[in-house]
N, C-alpha and C positions, 0 to 999 in steps of 0.2 A: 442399193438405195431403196427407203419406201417410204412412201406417201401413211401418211398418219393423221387421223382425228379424234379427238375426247375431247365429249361435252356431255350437257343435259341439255331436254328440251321440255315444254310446256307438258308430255306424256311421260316422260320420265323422273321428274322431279315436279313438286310444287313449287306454288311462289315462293315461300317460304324458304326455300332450297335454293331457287333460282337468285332471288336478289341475293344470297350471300356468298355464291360464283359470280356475281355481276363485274364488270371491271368499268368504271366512270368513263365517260366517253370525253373527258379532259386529260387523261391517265392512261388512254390506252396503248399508245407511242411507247409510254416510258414501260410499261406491264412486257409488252412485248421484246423490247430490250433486254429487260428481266430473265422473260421467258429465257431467250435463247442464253443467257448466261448462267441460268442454272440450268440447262437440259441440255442433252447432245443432238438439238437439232440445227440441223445447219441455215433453215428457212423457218420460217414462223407467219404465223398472223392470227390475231384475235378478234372472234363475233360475239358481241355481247349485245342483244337487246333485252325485253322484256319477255318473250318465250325460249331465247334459249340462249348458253352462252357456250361457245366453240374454239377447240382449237388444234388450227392446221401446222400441219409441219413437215419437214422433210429433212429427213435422219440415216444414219447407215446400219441402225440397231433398232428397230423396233421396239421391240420386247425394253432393251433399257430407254427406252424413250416414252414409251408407255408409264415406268415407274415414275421418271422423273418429272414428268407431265401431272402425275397425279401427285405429288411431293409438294412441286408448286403453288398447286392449289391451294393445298391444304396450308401448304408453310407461308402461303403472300395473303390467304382469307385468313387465318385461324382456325380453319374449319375441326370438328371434330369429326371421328370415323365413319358416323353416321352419313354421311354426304355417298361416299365413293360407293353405295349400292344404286344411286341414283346417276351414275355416268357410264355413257354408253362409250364404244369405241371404233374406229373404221379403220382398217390398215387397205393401203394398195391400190386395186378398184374399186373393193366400195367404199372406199374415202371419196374418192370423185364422184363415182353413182351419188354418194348422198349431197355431196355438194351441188349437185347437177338438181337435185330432186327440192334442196334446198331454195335454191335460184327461182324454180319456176312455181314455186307458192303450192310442193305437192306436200311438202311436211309441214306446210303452217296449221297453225290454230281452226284458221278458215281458209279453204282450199282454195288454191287458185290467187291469190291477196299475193301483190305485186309489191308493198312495202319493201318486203322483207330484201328483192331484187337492190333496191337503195341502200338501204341496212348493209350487206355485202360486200357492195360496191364502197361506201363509206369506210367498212374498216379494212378491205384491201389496199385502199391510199394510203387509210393512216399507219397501215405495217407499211408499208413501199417507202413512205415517207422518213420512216424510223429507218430505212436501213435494214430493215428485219426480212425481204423478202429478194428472191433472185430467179433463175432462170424457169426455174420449174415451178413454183409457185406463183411467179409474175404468169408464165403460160396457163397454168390451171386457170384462175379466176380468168384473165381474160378471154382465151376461148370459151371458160362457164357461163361468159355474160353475155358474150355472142348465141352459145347453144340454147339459154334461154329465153333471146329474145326470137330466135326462132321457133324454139316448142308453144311459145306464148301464142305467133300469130299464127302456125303451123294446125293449133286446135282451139279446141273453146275451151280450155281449163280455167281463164278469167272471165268469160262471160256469164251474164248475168248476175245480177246483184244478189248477196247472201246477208243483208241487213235487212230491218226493218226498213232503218230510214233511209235507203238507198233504194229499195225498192215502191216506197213511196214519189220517190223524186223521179224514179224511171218509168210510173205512170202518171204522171201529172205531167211529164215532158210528152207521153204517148196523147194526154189530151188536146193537151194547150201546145205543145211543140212550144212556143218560146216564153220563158217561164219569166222574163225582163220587166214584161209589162201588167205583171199579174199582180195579187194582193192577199196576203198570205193572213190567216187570222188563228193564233193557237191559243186554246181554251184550256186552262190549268198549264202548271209549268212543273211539270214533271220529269224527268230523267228522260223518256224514251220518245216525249211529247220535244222536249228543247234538241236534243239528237236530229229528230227527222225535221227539226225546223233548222235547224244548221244545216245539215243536209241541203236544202232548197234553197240557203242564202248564199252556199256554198258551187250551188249552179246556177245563179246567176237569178232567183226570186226578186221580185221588185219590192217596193213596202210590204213591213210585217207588222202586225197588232199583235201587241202580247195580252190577255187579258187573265183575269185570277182572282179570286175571292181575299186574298194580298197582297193588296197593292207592291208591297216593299220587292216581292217577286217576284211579282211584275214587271218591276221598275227595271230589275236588277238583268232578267231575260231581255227585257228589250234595249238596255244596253250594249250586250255582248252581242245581240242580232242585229245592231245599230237599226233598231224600230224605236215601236214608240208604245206606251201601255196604257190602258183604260182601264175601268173597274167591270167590276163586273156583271153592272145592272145598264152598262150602254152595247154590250156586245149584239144586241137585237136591233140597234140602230146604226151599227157599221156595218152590218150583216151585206145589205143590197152591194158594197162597194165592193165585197171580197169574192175571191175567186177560188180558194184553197181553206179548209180549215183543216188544223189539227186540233182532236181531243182528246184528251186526257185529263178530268177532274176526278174528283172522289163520290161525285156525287150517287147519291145511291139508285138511280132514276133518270132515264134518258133526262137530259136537258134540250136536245132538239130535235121536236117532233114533224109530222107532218103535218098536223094542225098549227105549229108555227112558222112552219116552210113553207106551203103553199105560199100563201101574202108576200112573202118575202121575195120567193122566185120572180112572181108579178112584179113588182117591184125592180127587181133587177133585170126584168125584161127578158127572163128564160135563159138570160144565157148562162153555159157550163158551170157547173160546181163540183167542185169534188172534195169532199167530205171523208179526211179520215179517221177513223175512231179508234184509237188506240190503247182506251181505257177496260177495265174490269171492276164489277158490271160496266156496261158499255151508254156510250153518253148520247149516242144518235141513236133513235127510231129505228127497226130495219127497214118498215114501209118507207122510206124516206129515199131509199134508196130505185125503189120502184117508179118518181116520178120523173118528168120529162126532163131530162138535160141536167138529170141530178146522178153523181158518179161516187158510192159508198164501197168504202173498202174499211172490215173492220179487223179486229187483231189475228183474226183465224185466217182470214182471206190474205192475208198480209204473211204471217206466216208457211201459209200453205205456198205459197211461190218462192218464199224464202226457199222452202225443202225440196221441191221439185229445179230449181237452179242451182243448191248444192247435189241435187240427187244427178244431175247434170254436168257437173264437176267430176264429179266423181267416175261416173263413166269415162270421159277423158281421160284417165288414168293411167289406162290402157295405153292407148296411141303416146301418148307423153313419153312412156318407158321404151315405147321400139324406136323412139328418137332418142333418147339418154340412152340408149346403150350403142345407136351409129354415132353419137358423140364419142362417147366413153371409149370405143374402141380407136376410132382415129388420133383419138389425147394419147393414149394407152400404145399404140402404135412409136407413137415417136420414143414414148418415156422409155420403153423397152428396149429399142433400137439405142438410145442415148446413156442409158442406164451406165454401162460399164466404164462409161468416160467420165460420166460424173462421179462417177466411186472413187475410180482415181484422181478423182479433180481435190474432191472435198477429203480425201488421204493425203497428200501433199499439204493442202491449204490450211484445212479444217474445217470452219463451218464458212459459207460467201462471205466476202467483205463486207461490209454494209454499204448501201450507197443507195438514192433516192428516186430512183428513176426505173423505169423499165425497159430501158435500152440495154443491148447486147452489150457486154465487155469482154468476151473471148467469142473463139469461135466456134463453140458449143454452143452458145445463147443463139448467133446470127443463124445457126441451122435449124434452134430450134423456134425460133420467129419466122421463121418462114413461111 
């Protein structure tokens, strides 16, 4: 018996590649049924998101399960030949290894990003649920999801934020610690400016002013932020109320200096401000950053933590893989020990019956839930 995987992922294939392996997440139940009706696998399950789409299996022929895996594809997409130099493949252990590697956010896009953990878990049901999945693949994922939720708290491969707007949101919590009562004011509604303002509504930011040289865009951000918009000749008169800004305009020329901040602090009576500028050229002053109880982080400063928090990631690497492999080997442990029964099991039977649950049906299963 052996454990099998073939897919692509976000390094292996482009988008381009990737959406036309995708399998709809209404469709996946039935794909997997599929699967194992054309292929000689006896267990199945399909991961399909937006960086990579996968799939597990367990077979008594590798090698023809290999072909017939890749047949599928090609004959349930239409794909042309061009696709299968983009598909990688795992037989064994490191079919697990990467599933294991997969779980804890070491192969994602952005290291460490716990998504992909749900992702997993979601199309593990919806094989389970099809029928499409039995002893030994009900066991991989679920010990995989145990083992990763121990590598997660076991090191820091998730900590720290590797976004802009996330790392914005996790200084503005280090100032203000409760972000509920605060007053958020973002200047141009651009891409990376509306981001790290979701960001901040998304932990719990109290009122938000959208403002903008367009209104209609205004309008339209302070919607979806469930705020409210102004134009953009009053933003110097909400100024004293707010507590957070985000900028990002076009404009060619700081728009807030210290000759219009000074007055304004007074006015607000000195307390904190923090000031993000996120635009190019940049729309705050630097000296601005320099006065009392004034907190300036601009797109360099913002990125430079981005890099040293993935750079920090990445060192966890290490430690992650000498725990994925004391997983890998106690998974690895049993399958080996279990191996020759299940050979015989699924030669008598054929491939597992289908059925929707993860509970034992022989007594091969209850030994290997144990």
């Amino acid at each position: 018996m052996n454990l099998i995987t073939v897919g692509v992922n976000h390094r292996t294939g482009p988008v381009e590649i990737r959406e036309r392996i995708a399998f709809p997440k209404a469709k996946l139940g039935e794909a997997t049924c599929s699967l194992l009706g054309a292929t000689p696998l006896h267990e199945a399950a399909i991961l399909s998101t937006c960086n990579r789409v996968e799939i597990y299996g367990l077979t008594s022929d590798s090698g023809h399960a290999s072909a017939a895996i890749r047949r599928f594809l090609h004959e349930h997409h239409h794909l042309d030949q061009n696709v299968e130099s983009h598909l990688y493949e795992f037989c064994d252990r490191e079919c697990v290894g990467h599933l294991l590697e997969v779980l804890c956010g070491m192969d994602s896009m952005v290291i460490g990003e716990t998504e992909i953990f749900g992702q997993v878990k979601e199309a593990y049901l919806t094989a389970q649920q099809a029928g499409a999945t039995g002893a030994v693949l009900n066991r991989m994922f679920q010990k995989g999801f145990a083992a990763a939720k121990h590598i997660r708290t076991a090191t820091a491969i998730t900590r720290g934020s590797v976004s802009i707007g996330s790392v914005a949101v996790d200084l503005a919590e280090k100032i203000f610690r409760d972000l509920g009562s605060r007053t958020v004011m973002v200047l141009g509604t651009g891409e990376m400016s509306e981001a790290t303002a979701k960001a901040l509504r998304s932990r719990g930011a109290g009122s938000i002013v959208v403002c903008s040289r367009t209104r209609e865009r205004a309008e339209s951000l302070a919607v979806q932020l469930a705020g409210r918009a102004i134009s953009y000749d009053q933003w110097p008169e909400e100024f004293p109320g707010v507590d957070i800004v985000i900028s990002s305009t076009a404009a060619p020329h700081p728009i807030v200096t210290t000759e219009k901040l000074v007055p304004l602090m007074k006015l607000r009576h000195q307390r904190p401000l923090f000031l993000i500028d996120i635009a190019v050229p940049r729309d705050i002053e630097r000296a601005c950053g320099d006065l009392e109880n004034v907190y300036l982080y601009d797109i360099d400063d913002l990125q430079q933590i981005t890099r040293q928090n993935v750079a920090a990631r990445e060192r966890e690497m290490v430690a992650c893989r000498v725990l994925i492999a004391e997983h890998l080997e106690r998974f690895w442990a049993w399958f080996d020990q279990n191996r020759p029964t299940l050979q015989q099991r699924h030669a008598l039977v054929g491939r597992v019956p289908p059925r929707g649950d993860a509970g034992p049906a022989t007594s091969e299963d209850v030994a290997y839930n144990k």
